[in-house]
Phi, psi and omega in degrees: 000136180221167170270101180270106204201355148358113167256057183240118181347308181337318198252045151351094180312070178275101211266333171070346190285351154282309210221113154299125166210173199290172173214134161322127186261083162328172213282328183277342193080038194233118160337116169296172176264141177266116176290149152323307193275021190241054208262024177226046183275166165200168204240107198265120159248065167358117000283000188243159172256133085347088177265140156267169178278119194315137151347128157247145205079106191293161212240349171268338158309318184271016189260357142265002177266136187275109224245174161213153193249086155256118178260199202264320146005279191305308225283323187277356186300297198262057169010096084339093144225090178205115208294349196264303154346287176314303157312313187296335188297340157288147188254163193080020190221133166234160171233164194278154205272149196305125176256201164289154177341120174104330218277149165317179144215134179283119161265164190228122183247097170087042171078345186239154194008166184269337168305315188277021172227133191251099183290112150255151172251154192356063179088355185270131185244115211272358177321141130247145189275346173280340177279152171299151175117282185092018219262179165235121149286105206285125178218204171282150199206130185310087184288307188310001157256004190288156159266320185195182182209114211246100161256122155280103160322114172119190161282133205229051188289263161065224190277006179238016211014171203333294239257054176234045183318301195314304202209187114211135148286079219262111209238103188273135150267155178298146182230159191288183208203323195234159168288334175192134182216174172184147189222121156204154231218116192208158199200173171214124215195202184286185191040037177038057181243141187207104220220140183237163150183148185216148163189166168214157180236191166184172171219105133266093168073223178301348188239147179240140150337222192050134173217164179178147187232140197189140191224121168221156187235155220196104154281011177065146161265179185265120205293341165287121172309144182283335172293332161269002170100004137337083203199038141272135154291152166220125193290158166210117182243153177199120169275153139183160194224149179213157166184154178220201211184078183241155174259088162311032193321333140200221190284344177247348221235099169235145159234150171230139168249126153210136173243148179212132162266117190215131147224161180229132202219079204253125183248157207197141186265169178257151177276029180255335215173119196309160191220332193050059179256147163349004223257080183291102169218162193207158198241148170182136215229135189219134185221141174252145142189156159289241137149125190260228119191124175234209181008072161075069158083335201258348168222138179260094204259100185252124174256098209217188201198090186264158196226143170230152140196114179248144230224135168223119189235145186291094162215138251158164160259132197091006170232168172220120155046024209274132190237148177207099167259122193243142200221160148183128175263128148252119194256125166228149176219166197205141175228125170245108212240108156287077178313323169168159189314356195241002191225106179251159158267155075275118159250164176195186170202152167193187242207098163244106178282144155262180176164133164232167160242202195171138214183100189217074195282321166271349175260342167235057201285355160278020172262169195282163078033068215232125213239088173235166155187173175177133208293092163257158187234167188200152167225150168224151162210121155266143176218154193242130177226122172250106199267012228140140178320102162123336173266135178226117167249148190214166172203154197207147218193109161235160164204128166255133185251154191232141168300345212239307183253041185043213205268151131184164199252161172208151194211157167226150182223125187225155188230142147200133177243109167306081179237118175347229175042287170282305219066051203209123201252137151266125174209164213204134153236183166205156164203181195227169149185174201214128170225137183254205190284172179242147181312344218247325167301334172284275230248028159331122188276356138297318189246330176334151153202105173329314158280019133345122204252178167303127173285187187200109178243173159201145207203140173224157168213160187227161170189162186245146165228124189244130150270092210254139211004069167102354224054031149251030154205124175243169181221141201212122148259137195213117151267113185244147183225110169214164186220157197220140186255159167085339233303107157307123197236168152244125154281142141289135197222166152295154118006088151329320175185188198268348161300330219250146189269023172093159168124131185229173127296133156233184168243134202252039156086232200216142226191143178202127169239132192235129152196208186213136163238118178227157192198134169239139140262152196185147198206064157337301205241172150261028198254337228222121152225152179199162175207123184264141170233123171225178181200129186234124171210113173284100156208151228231117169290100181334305161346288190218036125063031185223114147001101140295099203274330175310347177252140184262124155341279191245145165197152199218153155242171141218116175251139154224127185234171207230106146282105196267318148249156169296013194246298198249163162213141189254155178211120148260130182261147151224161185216148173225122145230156195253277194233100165270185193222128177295177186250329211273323197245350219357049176267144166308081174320174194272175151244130182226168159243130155224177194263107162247149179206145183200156219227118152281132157223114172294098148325272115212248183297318170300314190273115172223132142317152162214115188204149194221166174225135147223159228065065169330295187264013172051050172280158184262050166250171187266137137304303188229106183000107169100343204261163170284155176224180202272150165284194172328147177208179192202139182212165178209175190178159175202140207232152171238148178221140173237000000 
């Protein structure tokens, strides 16, 4: 895991959240850094070419935002496979607290709502509308396909548009690397859980590959604490296939495909009482896109074109088959002009239909059928100036228009000064954003509430980035402050009708979170690393000056790992949170630390053994009011690679 804020050409943003596309490879297999000023390099390996991919993004914008790197590196190190893992390992991102097998999770980035964090996978941009939120419900996700995972902190309008007050989670998948390769992978553990996974890539001439496939089954523990008297397992089953497919047409000239399919299929409890309810859903994202490079190279044009839908149906008590389906067609196109080393452009513009269905026959059956959608267009330009050696200024410029809610514009202004000597970078950003309600939120026929306005958020933060022997121990601090007007919520109201169990969406006035993110690494030995995250956020309902408690005061990871031989490696994780408050029943979640640990060993170059135990020490806490959490637990596995 790394902390990224480097104000140097180097780190050029290939950000991929435009273009999944191939990239130059190294002896390890992790995508090389693209220099700025080289932005058509490419890597000749006999008999095949290899392109990397232009520079996306100013580099001087992301060298003031405060970015953290979980690579594929980590995820196989600490066996992570659960995309929410992975996220904690970033500091300023909390997830909603751990249920039964399998259960969605909500991310929060810098205290605030899951509406103001915007996930993409290779350029797709996953919300749903059908969701409270407007949210992408973070679940299982194939990680051994991941390449890296970029969470960026603050407001990011620009190429991720207006509604990223919190964040965005910018998620690459792995490209091909060999003329032809393959990895499958297969492990076992506690809760009768069996978890598979297989792919292969390849490089012929001009096309490049990957395809891969993966499944797990879970008999589960009971999403009702066992400690309230909770004692049905509730199963989790999940599938899914991915892939992609790109064309080198010629030196300038590229198209990319990439697809993925997932359903899942889980049961879950009230956090009162076992319920056995239902949930079958399944998900799927098809991305188009192109890439021209034109005037020497130097300006860059990408066109893509995404299609989503994720789909949910209810079964159950108090439900029949009850559906909540969310679509969203997105057309973007992005132009990147290396204008000269010290001066970059991006402008871009784009075209997002949303659209739900809504189908509720057991929880509302005197409802209608319901059908909504609606069209926003969003345009941007950032520009990036380095006017002296170690200084980056970057400014970013939007405007959006919503069908529903007219116009309104949102801007970032970023700083960061390198100074050399020391190895010690300072940087600042400020930004605005706008989100507006999700479909499911107007016109939910129970909870819905049509007049519902937008929210209005703004967020600035200052940090130090320190490099200390050598870089082998860096340190990082980030002061952030941000605040939100309008803040969309769910209340208790009466009863709409005798279907409906009371309760509206409103908007709740003004809400402000003040904290600190700080983080270390260190690599003592060359055998030996370990890395801290920690985050203290205070947030407080503007209004009445009162500690949102439904959010945790503290929180921490920690790793530390050992190539004890050259064949194996051990990693212990610890995570800490400290105490929350449901806002609705107001009982206490526990505060707890728990332990993970695991262990590789490479047969050989093809063959590695794997095995991890979590909850080392079986602690015996609530995450979240009422729900299970899993105990000690054990696992093994073997992975094979050609």
């Amino acid at each position: 895991m790394r902390q990224r804020s480097v104000p140097t050409p180097a780190l050029a943003f290939a950000l991929a959240a435009a273009l999944p596309v191939s990239a130059a490879v190294a002896d390890d297999g992790q995508p090389t850094r693209v220099v700025l000023t080289d932005p058509t390099y490419t890597a000749d390996l006999p008999p095949l070419r290899v392109t990397a991919p232009p520079p996306l993004g100013v580099p001087q914008a992301l060298a003031a935002t405060a970015v953290t790197e979980v690579t594929a590196a980590d995820i196989e190190a600490r066996q992570i496979r659960r995309l929410e893992d992975a996220l904690r390992l970033a500091p300023g991102v909390t997830i909603s607290g751990q249920r039964g097998m399998g259960q969605p999770a909500s991310v929060t980035i810098r205290g605030l709502a899951p509406r103001n964090v915007r996930v993409f996978i290779d350029g797709i941009e996953m919300s749903d509308t059908s969701q409270s939120q407007s949210q992408y419900p973070i679940s299982e996700l194939t990680m051994a396909d991941l390449a890296r995972i970029d969470v960026l902190r603050g407001p990011q309008p620009g190429r991720f548009g207006a509604d990223t007050g919190g964040g965005v989670i910018n998620i690459v998948t792995k490209r091909p690397t060999e003329p032809l390769a393959g990895e499958v992978s297969a492990e076992y553990g506690s809760y009768d859980t069996s978890r598979a996974r297989a792919s292969v890539s390849g490089l012929q001439g001009p096309v490049d590959f990957r395809l891969s496939a993966a499944g797990t089954h879970a008999l589960g523990y009971s999403d009702f604490n066992g400690r309230r008297g909770g004692d049905a397992e509730d199963p989790y089953r999940q599938w899914s296939l991915a892939g992609s497919l790109g064309l080198q047409a010629s030196d300038r000239l590229r198209f990319d495909a990439t697809a993925r399919y997932q359903r899942e299929d889980l049961f879950y409890d009230a956090n009162t009482a076992d319920r056995d309810w239902n949930r079958d859903e399944t998900e799927r994202f098809l991305r188009l896109a192109t890439t021209l490079e034109t005037f020497d190279n130097t300006l860059t044009h990408v066109l893509g074109v995404s299609d989503t839908a994720i789909t949910r149906q209810y079964w159950g008590f108090g439900t029949a088959g009850d559906t909540y389906d969310g679509y969203k067609t997105r057309l973007d196109y992005v132009a990147t002009w290396a204008a000269s080393e010290r001066v970059t452009v991006e402008a871009g513009l784009d075209a997002t239909q949303e659209r739900m269905e809504q189908h509720t026959p057991g929880f509302a059956p005197d409802a209608p059928v319901m059908e909504a959608d609606f069209w926003k267009t969003g345009a941007f330009a950032t520009l990036g100036v380095t006017p002296l050696d170690g200084l980056d200024l970057s400014a970013t410029l939007r405007g959006d228009d919503h069908q529903e809610f007219g116009s309104k514009a949102t801007w970032r202004l970023g700083a960061a000064y390198r100074i050399e000597p020391t190895a010690t970078t300072l940087r600042a950003s400020y930004g605005t954003a706008w989100q507006t309600p999700s479909l499911y939120e107007r016109f939910d026929p129970c909870y819905g509430a049509a007049d519902l306005r937008p929210e209005r958020s703004r967020g600035w933060d200052v940090g130090i980035d320190q490099d200390l022997a050598g870089d082998r121990l860096t340190a990082g601090v980030t002061y952030f402050r941000t605040s939100t007007r309008d803040e969309i919520d769910w209340q208790w109201t009466p009863p709409t009708s005798a279907a409906c169990s009371g309760g509206s969406y409103v908007n709740v006035n003004r809400t402000r979170v003040e904290g600190i993110e700080a983080t270390l690494a260190a690599k003592p030995l060359p055998t030996v690393d370990a890395s801290l995250s920690y985050t203290w956020q205070n947030a407080v309902d503007d209004e009445r000056d009162v500690r949102l408690r439904n959010r945790p005061l503290h929180q921490a990871t920690a790793a530390l790992g050992w190539q004890f031989v050259p064949e194996a490696t051990a990693t212990l994780s610890l995570r800490y949170r400290d105490q929350t408050q449901n806002k609705y029943s107001g009982e206490s979640s526990d505060e707890f630390w728990t332990a993970d640990l695991a262990l590789r060993y490479a047969v050989t170059d093809s063959v590695s053994l794997h095995g991890r135990v979590e909850n080392l020490f079986d602690a015996d806490y609530e995450e979240e009011v009422g729900y299970g959490t899993p105990g000690r637990s054990a696992y093994a596995g073997i992975t094979v690679k050609f």
